[in-house]
C-alpha positions as CSV (number, residue, x, y, z in Angstrom):
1,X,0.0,0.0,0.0
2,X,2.6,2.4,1.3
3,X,4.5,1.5,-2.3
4,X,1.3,2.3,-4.2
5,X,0.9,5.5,-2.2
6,X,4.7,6.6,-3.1
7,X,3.8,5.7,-6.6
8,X,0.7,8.4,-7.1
9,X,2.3,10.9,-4.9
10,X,5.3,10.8,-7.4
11,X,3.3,11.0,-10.6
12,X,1.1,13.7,-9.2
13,X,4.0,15.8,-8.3
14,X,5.4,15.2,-12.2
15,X,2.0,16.2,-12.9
16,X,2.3,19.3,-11.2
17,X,5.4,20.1,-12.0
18,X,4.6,20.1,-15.5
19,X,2.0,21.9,-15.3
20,X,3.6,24.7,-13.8
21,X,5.9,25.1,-16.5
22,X,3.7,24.8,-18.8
23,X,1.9,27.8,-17.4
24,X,5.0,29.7,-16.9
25,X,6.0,28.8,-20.6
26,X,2.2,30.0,-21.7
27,X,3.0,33.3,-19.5
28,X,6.1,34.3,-21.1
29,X,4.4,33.4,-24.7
30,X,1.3,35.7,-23.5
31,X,4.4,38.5,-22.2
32,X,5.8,38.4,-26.0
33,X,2.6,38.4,-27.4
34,X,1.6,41.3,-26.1
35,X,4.5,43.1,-26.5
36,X,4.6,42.5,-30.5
37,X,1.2,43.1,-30.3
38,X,1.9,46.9,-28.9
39,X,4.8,47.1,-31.2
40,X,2.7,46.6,-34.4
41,X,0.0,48.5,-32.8
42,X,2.3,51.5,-32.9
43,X,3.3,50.8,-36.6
44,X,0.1,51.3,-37.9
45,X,-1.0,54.2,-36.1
46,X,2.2,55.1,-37.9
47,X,1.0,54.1,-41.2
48,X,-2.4,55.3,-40.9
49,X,-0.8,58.6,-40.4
50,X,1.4,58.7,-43.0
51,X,-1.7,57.3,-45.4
52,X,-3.5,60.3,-44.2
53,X,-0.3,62.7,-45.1
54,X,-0.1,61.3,-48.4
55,X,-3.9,61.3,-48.8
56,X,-3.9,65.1,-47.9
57,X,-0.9,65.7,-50.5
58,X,-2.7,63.9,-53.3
59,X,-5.6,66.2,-53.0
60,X,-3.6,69.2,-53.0
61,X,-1.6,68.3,-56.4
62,X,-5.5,67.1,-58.1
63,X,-6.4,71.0,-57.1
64,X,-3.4,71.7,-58.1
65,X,-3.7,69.8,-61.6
66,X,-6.9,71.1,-62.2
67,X,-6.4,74.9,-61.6
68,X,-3.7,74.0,-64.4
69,X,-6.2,72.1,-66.4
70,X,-8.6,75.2,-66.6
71,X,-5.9,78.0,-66.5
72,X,-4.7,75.3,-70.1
73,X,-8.1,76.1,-71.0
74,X,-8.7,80.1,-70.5
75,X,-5.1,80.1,-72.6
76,X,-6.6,78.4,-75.3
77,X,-9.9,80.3,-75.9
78,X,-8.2,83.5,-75.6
């Protein structure tokens, strides 16, 4: 009995022991996660900012191209 006793108390604390590092392992996974998460979170607001820069710019040149577009035309007719 006192064998059999030895026996589960040995395989539980394996048991255990495993799954502690397998939640520490799981921790550390959601730690790096996260922080590459925060990273790529910051490179898009990036990006979304610079798509908004360029956004902006490529309306000013179409005003741009069109005040040449109808100053072509007032050149033309005159």
């Amino acid at each position: 009995m006192r064998n059999i006793n030895t026996l589960v108390l040995g395989i539980l604390t394996v048991l255990i022991t495993w799954f502690g590092n397998t939640v520490m392992e799981l921790k550390d996974s959601v730690k790096d996660l996260s922080s590459e998460i925060k990273v790529l979170q910051t490179k898009n607001d990036n990006l979304k900012e610079k798509n908004d820069d360029l956004k902006y710019k490529v309306e000013q040149w179409e005003k741009k191209l069109e005040d040449i577009r109808e100053t072509a035309k007032r050149n033309r007719l005159q």
